[in-house]
Rosetta silent file (secondary structure, phi, psi, omega in degrees, C-alpha in Angstrom):
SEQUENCE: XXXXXXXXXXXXXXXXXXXXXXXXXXXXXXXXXXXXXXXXXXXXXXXXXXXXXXXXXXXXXXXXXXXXXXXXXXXXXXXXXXXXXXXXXXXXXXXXXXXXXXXXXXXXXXXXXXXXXXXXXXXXXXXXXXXXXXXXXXXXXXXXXXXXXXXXXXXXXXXXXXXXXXXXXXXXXXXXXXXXXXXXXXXXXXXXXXXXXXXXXXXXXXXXXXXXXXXXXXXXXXXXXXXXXXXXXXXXXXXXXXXXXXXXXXXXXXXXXXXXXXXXXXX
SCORE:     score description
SCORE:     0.000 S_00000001
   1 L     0.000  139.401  178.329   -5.498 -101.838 -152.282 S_00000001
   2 L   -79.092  172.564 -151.393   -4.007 -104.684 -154.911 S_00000001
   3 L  -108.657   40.723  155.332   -4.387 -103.403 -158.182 S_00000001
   4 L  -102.533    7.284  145.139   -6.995 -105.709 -159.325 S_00000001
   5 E  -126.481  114.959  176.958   -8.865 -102.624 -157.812 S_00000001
   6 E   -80.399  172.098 -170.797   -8.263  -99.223 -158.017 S_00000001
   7 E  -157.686  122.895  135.672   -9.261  -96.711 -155.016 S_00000001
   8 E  -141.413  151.071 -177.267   -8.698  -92.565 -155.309 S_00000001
   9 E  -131.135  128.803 -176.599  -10.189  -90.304 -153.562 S_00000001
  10 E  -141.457  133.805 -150.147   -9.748  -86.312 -154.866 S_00000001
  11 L    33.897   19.253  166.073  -12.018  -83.478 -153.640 S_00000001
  12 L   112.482   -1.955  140.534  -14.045  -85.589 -151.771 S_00000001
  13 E   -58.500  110.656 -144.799  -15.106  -88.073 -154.491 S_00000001
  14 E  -115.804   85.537  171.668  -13.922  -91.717 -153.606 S_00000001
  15 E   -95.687  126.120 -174.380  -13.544  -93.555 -157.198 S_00000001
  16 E  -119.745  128.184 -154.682  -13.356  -97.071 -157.171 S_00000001
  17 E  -126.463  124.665  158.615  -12.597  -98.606 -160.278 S_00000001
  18 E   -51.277  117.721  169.663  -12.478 -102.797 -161.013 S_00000001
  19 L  -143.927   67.384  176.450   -9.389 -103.458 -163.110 S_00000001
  20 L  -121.693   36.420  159.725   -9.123 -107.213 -164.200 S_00000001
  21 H     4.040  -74.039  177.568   -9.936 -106.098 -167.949 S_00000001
  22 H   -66.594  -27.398  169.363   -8.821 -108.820 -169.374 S_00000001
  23 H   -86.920   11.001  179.846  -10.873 -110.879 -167.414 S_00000001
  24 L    45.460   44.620 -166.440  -13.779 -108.808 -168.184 S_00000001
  25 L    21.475   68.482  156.109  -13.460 -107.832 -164.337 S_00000001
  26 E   -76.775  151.480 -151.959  -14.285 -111.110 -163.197 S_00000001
  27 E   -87.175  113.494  140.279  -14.548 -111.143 -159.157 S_00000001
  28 L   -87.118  162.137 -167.884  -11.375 -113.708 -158.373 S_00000001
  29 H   -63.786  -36.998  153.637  -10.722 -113.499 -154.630 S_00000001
  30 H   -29.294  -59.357 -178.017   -8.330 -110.837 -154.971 S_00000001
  31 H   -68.663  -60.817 -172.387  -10.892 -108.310 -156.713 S_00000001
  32 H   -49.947  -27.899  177.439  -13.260 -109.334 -154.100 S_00000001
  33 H   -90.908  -48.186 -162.139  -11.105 -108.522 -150.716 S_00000001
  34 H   -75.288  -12.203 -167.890   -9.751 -105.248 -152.385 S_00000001
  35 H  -107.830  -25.227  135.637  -13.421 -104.502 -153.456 S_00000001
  36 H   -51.621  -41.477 -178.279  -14.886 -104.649 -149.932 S_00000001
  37 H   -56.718  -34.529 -171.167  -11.532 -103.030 -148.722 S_00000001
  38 H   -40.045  -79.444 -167.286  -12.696 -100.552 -150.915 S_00000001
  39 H   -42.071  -60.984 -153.631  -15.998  -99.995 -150.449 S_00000001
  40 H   -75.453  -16.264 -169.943  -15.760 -100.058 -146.661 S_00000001
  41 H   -73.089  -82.319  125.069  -12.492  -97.444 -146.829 S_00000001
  42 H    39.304  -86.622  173.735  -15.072  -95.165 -148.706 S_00000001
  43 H   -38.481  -38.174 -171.076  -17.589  -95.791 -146.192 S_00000001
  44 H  -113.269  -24.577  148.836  -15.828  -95.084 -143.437 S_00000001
  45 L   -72.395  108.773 -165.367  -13.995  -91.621 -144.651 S_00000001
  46 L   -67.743    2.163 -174.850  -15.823  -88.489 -143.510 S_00000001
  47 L   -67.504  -33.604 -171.449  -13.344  -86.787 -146.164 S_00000001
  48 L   -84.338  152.844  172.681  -15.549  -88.793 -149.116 S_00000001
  49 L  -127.229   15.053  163.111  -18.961  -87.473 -150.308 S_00000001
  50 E   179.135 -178.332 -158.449  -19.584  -89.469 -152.634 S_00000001
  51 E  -141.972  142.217  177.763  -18.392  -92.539 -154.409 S_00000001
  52 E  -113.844  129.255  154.829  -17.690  -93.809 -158.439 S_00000001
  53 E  -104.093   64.960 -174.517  -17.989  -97.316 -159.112 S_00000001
  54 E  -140.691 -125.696 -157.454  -17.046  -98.293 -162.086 S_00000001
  55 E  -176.367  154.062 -156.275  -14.254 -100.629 -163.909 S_00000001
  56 L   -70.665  147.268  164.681  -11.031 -100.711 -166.573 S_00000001
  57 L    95.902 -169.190  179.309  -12.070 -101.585 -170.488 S_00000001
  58 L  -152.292   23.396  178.270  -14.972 -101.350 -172.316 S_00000001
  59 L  -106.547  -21.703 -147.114  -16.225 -105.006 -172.939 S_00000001
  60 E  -177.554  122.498  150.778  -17.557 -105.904 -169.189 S_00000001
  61 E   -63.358  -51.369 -163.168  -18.532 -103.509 -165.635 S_00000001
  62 E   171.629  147.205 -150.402  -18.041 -106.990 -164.146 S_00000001
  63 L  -132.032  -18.822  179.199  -19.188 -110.524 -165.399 S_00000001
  64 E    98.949 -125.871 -153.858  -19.450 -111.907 -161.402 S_00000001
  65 E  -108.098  156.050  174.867  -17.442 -114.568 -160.186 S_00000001
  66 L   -80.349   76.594 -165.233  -14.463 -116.124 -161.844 S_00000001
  67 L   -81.758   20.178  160.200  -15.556 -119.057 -162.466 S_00000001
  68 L   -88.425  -51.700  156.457  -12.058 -120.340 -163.608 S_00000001
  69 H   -59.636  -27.602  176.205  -10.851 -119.950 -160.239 S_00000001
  70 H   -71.144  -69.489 -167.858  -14.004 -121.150 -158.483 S_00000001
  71 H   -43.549  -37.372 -175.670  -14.005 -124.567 -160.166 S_00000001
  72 H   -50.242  -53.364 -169.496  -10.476 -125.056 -159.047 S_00000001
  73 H   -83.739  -17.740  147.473  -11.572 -124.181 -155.360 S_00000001
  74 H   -52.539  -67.498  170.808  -14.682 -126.374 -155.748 S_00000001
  75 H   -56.378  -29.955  176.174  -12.743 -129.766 -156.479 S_00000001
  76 H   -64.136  -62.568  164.267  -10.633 -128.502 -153.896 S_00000001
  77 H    -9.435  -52.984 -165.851  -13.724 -128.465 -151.524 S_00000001
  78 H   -88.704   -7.124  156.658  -15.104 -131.864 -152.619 S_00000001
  79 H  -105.879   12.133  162.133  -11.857 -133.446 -151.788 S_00000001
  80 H  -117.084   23.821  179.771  -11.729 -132.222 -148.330 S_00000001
  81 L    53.390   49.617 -165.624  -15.220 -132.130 -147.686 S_00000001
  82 L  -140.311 -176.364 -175.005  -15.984 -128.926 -146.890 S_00000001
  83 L  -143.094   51.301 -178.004  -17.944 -125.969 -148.408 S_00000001
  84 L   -91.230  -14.917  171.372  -15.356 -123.439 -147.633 S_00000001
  85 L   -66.509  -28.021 -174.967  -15.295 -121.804 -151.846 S_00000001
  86 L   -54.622  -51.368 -168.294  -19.111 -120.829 -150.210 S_00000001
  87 L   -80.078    3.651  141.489  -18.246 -118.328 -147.939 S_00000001
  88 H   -29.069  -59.269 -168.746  -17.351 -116.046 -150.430 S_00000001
  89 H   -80.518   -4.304  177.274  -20.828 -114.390 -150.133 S_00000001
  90 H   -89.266  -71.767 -177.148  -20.545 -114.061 -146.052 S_00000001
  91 H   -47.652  -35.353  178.393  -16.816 -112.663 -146.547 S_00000001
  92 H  -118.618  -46.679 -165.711  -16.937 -110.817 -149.682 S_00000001
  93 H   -51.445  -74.605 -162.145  -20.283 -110.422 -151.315 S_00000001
  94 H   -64.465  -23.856  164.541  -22.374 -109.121 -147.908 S_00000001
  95 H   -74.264  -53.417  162.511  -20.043 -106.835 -147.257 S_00000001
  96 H   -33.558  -65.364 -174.995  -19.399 -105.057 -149.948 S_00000001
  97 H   -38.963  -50.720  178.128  -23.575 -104.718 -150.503 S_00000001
  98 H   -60.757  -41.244 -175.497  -23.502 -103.733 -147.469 S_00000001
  99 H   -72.537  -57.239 -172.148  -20.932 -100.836 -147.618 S_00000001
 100 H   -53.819  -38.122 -167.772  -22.262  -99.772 -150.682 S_00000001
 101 H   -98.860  -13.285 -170.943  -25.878  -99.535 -149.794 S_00000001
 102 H  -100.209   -6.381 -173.925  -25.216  -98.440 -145.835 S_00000001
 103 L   -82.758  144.330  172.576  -22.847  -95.891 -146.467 S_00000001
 104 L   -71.264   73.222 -152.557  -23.855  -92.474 -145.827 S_00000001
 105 L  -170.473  150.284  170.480  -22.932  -90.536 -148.913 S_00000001
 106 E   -79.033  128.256  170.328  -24.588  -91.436 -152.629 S_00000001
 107 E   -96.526  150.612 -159.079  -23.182  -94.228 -154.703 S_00000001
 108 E  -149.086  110.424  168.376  -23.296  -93.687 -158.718 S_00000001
 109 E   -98.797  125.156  170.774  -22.293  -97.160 -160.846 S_00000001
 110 E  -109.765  119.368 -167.706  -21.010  -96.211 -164.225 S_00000001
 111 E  -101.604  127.618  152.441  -21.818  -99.677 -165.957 S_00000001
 112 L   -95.583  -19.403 -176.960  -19.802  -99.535 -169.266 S_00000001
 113 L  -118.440 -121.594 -171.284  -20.536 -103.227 -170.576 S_00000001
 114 E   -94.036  120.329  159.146  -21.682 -106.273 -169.251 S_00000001
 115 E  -111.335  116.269 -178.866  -22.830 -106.770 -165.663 S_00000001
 116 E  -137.691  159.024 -172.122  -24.143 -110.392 -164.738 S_00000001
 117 L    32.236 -110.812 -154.914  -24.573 -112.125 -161.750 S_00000001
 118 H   -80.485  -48.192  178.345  -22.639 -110.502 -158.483 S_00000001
 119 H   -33.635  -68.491  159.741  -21.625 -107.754 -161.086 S_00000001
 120 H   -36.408  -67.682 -137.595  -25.480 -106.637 -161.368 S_00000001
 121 H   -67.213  -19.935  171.237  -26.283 -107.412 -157.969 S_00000001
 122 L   -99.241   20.684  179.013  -23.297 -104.459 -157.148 S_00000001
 123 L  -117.321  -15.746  154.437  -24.362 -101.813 -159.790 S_00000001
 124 L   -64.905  -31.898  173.716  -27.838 -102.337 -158.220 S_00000001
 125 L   -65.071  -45.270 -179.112  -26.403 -101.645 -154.702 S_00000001
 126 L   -43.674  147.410  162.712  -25.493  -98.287 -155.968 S_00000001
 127 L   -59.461  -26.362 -158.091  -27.964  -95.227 -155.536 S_00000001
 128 E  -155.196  126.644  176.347  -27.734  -94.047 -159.375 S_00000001
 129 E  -130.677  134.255  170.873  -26.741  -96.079 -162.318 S_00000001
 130 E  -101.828  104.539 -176.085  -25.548  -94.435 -165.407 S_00000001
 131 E   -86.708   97.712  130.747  -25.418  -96.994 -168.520 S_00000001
 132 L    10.536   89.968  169.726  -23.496  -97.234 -171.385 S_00000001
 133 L   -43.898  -36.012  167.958  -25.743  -97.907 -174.776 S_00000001
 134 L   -91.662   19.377 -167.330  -23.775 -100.633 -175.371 S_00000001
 135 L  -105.107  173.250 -177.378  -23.467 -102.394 -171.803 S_00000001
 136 E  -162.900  147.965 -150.263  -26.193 -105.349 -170.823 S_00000001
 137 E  -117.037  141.804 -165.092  -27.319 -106.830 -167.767 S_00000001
 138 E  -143.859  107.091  126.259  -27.732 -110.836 -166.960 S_00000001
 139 L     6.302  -96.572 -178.933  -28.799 -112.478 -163.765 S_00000001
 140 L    87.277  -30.439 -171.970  -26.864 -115.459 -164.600 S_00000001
 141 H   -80.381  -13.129 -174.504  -27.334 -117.859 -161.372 S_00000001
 142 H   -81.587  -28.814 -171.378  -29.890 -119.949 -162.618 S_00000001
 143 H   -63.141  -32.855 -169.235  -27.666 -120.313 -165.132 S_00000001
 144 H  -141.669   21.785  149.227  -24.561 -121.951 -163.503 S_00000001
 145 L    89.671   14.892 -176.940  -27.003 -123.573 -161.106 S_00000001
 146 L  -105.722  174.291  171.175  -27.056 -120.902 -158.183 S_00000001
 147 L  -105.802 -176.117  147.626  -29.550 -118.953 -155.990 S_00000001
 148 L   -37.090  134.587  155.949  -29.149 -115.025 -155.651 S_00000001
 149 L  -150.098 -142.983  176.980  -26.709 -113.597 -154.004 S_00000001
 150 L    78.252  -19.224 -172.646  -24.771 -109.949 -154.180 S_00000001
 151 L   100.530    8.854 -171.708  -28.181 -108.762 -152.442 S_00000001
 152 H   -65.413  -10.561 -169.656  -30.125 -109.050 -155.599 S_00000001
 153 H   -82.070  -14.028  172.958  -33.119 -110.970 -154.324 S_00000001
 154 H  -123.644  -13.154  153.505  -33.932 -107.320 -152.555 S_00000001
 155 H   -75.363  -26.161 -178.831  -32.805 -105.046 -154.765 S_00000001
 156 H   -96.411  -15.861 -178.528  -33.987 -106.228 -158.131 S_00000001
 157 H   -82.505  -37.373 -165.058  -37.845 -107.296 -156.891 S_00000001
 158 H   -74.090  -30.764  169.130  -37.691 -103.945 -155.289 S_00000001
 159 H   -49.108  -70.544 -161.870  -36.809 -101.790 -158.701 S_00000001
 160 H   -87.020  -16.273  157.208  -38.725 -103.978 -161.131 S_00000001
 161 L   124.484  164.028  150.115  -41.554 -105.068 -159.499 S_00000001
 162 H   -52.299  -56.420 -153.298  -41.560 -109.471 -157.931 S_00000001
 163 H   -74.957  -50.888 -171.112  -43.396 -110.895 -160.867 S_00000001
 164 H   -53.626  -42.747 -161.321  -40.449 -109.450 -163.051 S_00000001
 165 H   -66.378  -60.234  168.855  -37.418 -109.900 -160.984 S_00000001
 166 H   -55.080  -29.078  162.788  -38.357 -113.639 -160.929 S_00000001
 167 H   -39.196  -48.240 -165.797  -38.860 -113.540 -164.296 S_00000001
 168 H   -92.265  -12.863 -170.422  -35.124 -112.442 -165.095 S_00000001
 169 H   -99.011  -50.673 -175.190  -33.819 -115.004 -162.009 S_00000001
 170 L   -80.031    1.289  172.989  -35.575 -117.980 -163.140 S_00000001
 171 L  -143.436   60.286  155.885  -34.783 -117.291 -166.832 S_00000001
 172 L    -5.942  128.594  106.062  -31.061 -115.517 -167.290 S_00000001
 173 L  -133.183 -170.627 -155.977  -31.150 -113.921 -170.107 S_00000001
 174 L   -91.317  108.670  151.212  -29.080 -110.621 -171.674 S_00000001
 175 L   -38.405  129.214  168.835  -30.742 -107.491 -171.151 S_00000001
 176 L  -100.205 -177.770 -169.114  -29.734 -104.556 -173.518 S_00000001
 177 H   -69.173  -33.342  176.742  -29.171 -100.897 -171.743 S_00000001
 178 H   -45.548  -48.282  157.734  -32.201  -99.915 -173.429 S_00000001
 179 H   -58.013  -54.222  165.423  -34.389 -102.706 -172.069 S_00000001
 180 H   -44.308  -42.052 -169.214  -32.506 -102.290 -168.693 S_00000001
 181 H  -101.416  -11.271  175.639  -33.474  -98.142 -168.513 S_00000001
 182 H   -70.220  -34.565  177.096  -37.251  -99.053 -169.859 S_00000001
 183 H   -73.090  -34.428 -178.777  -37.704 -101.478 -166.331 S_00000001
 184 L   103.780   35.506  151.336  -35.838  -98.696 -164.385 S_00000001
 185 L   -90.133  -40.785 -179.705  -32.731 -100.722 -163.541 S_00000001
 186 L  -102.148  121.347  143.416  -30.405  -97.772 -165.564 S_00000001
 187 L   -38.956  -62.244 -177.845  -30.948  -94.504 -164.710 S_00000001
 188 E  -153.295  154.462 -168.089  -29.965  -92.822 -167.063 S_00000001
 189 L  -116.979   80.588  157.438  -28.281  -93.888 -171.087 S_00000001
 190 L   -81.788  137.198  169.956  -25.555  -92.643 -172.279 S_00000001
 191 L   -40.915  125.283  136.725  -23.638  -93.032 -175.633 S_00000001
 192 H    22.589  -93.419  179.680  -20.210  -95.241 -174.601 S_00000001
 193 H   -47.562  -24.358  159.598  -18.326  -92.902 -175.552 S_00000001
 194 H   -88.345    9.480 -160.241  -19.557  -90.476 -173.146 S_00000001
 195 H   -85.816  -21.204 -170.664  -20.287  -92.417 -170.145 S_00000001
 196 H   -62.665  -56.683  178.072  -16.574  -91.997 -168.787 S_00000001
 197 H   -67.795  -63.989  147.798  -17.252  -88.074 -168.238 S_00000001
 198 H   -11.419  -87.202  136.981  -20.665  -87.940 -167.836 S_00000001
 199 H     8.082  -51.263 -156.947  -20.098  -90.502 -165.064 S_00000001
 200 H  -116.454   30.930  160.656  -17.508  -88.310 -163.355 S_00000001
 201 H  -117.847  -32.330 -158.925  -19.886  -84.930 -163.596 S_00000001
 202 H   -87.658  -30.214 -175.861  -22.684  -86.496 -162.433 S_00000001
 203 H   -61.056  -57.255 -165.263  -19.828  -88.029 -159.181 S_00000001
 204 H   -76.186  -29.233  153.079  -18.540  -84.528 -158.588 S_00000001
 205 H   -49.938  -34.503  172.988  -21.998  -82.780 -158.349 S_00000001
 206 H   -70.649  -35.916 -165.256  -22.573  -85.181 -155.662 S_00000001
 207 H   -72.425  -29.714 -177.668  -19.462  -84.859 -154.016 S_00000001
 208 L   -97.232   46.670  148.226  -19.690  -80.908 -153.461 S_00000001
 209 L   -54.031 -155.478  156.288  -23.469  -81.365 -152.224 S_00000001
 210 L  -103.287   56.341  164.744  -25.508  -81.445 -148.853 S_00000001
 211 H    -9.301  -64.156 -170.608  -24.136  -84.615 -148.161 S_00000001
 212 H   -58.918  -34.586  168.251  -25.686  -84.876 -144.722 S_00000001
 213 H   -66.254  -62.484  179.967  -29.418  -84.449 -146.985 S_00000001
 214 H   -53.819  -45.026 -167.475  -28.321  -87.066 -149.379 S_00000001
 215 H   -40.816  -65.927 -172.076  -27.325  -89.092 -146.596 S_00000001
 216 H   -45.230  -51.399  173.832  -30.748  -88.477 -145.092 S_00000001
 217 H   -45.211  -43.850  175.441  -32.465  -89.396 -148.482 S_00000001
 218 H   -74.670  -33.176  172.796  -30.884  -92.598 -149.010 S_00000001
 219 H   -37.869  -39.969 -145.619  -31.984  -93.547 -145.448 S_00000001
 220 H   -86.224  -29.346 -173.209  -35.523  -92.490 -146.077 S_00000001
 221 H   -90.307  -61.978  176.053  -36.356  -94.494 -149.306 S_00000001
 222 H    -6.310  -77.374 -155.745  -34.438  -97.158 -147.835 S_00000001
 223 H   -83.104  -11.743  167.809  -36.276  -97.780 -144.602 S_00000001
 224 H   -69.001  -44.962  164.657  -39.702  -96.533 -146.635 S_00000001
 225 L   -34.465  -52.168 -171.905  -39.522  -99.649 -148.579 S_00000001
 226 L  -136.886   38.639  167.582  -40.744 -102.064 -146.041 S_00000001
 227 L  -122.701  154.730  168.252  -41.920  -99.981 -143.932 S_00000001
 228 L   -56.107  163.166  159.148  -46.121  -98.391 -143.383 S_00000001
 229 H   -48.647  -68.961 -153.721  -46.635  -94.676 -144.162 S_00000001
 230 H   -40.933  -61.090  178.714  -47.197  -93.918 -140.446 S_00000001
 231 H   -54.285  -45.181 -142.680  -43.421  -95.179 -139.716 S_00000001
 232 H   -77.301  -38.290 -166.750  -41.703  -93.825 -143.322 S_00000001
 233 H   -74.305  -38.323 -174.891  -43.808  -90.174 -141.824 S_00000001
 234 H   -69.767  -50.600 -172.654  -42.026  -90.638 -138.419 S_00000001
 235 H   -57.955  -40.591 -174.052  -38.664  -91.658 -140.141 S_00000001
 236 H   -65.591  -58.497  163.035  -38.810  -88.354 -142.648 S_00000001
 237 H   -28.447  -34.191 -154.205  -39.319  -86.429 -139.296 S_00000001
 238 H   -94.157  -55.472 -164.797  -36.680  -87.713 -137.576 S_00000001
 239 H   -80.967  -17.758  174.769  -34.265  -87.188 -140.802 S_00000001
 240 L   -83.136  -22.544  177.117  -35.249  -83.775 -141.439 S_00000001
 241 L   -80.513    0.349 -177.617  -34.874  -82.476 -138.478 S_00000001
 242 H   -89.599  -45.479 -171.421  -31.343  -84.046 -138.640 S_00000001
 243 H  -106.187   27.029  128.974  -30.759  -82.279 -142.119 S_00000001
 244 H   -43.688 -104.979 -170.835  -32.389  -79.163 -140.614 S_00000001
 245 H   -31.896  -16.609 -172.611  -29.447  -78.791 -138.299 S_00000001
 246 L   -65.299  152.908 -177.678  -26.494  -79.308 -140.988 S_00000001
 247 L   -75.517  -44.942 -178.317  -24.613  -76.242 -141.442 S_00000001
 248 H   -58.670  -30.422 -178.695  -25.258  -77.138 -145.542 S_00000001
 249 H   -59.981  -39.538  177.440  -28.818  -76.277 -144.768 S_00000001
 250 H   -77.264  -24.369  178.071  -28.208  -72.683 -143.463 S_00000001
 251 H   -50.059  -39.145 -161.566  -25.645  -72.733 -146.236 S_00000001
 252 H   -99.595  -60.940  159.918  -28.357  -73.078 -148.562 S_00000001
 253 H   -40.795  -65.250  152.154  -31.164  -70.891 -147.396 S_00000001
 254 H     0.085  -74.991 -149.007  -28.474  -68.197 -147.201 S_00000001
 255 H  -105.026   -9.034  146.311  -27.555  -68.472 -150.793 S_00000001
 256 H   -47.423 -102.390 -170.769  -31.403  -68.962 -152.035 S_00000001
 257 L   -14.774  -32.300 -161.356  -31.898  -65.616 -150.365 S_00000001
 258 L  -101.307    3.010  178.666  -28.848  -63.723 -151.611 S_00000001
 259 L    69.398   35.026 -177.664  -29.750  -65.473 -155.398 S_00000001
 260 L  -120.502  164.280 -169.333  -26.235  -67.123 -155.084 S_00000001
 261 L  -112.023  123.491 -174.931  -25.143  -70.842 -155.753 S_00000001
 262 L   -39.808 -159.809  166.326  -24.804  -72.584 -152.478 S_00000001
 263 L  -174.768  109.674  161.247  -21.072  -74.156 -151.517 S_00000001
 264 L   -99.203  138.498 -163.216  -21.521  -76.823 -149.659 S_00000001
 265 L   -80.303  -27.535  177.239  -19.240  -78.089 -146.433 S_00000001
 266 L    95.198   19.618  162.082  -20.387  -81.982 -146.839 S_00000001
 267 L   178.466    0.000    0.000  -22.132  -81.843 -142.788 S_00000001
């Protein structure tokens, strides 16, 4: 991966950490192909069971696109008449959202600062977001004259409700974490200084889990969203009897019975 992203993965935890600091991990094309490379690496290793998302410094999770580098690739655009600076969100954007919200394993964004524009829309993608007291959250596209993208037009209506979500799209403004965990975009609020550890307790509980159950979970609210009861009652059928069969399941009943703390194999 270039090292405007970092990627380790150690006991089955996959940490992926933004590191353009100084740039208040603004997405330049670089962070964006190493941050799908990421994601999708992640995604596609049964060794990880879970995944960290979070980013170098303590002023900015991610600020969105680099818009120092975009304008450049914009004038380039308008003098060859194309709209090829665009295709960022087909190349980098959909993909990531996509790894991140499709993989089967829980994702946990530790937002320490600011997240705005594709920076929200990928701490939203996550399953769990643990905030910083001092980080804040921004929309931002209305702002520089954009629509949604990052996946935000179905993740943030689906948290916060429609009438809000438009609220916050057609009028950018700065969220604090506080505001952010009263609509139920942040999970959960930790002092700054604690969010690095915190963060990486809350990662490693996931990672020795029932992995195949989480899997199943994220599935289930997933496809329950826009789906009737009658289906989301077939789909919970379907997934339980899948995380029935996991070996973590007998693993668990087992160690209920004997008054023991499970150990879970991750399938």
């Amino acid at each position: 991966m270039a090292d405007t992203v970092l990627y380790e993965v150690s006991d089955g935890l996959a940490t992926i950490t933004l590191n353009r600091p100084e740039a208040m991990n603004a997405l330049n094309i670089a962070a964006k192909t190493a941050l799908r490379d990421a994601a999708e690496a992640a995604a596609a290793d049964p060794g990880v069971r879970a995944v960290l998302l979070t980013s170098a410094g303590d002023r900015a999770f991610c600020v969105g696109q680099d818009l120092k580098e975009h304008v450049g690739l914009l004038l380039q655009d308008q003098e060859s008449g194309t709209h090829a600076t665009m295709t960022t969100v087909r190349d980098h954007y959909n993909p990531i959202v996509r790894a991140l919200t499709g993989m089967k394993k829980p994702v946990i964004a530790a937002v320490n600062g600011v997240a705005a524009g594709a920076g929200f829309g990928f701490a939203l993608a996550a399953d769990y977001r643990i905030v910083a007291d001092t980080a804040s959250f921004n929309t931002s596209f209305a702002g520089v004259a954009l629509t949604a993208d990052s996946g935000m037009s179905w993740t943030l209506p689906r948290l916060i409700g429609q009438s809000r979500a438009s609220d916050l799209l057609l009028f950018p403004r700065t969220l604090t974490a506080q505001e952010a965990y009263d609509l139920g975009i942040a999970n959960r609020l930790v002092p700054a200084a604690e969010l690095p550890a915190e963060a990486l307790k809350l990662a490693r509980k996931l990672a020795e889990g029932p992995t195949v159950a989480y899997a199943a979970l994220k599935a289930s609210v997933a496809y329950g969203a826009d789906h009737s009861l009658d289906e989301a009652l077939d789909k919970e059928d379907e997934l339980q009897t899948l995380a029935g069969a996991s070996e973590d399941h007998t693993i668990a009943v087992r160690a209920f019975l004997a008054k023991e703390r499970p150990k879970y194999l991750g399938r």
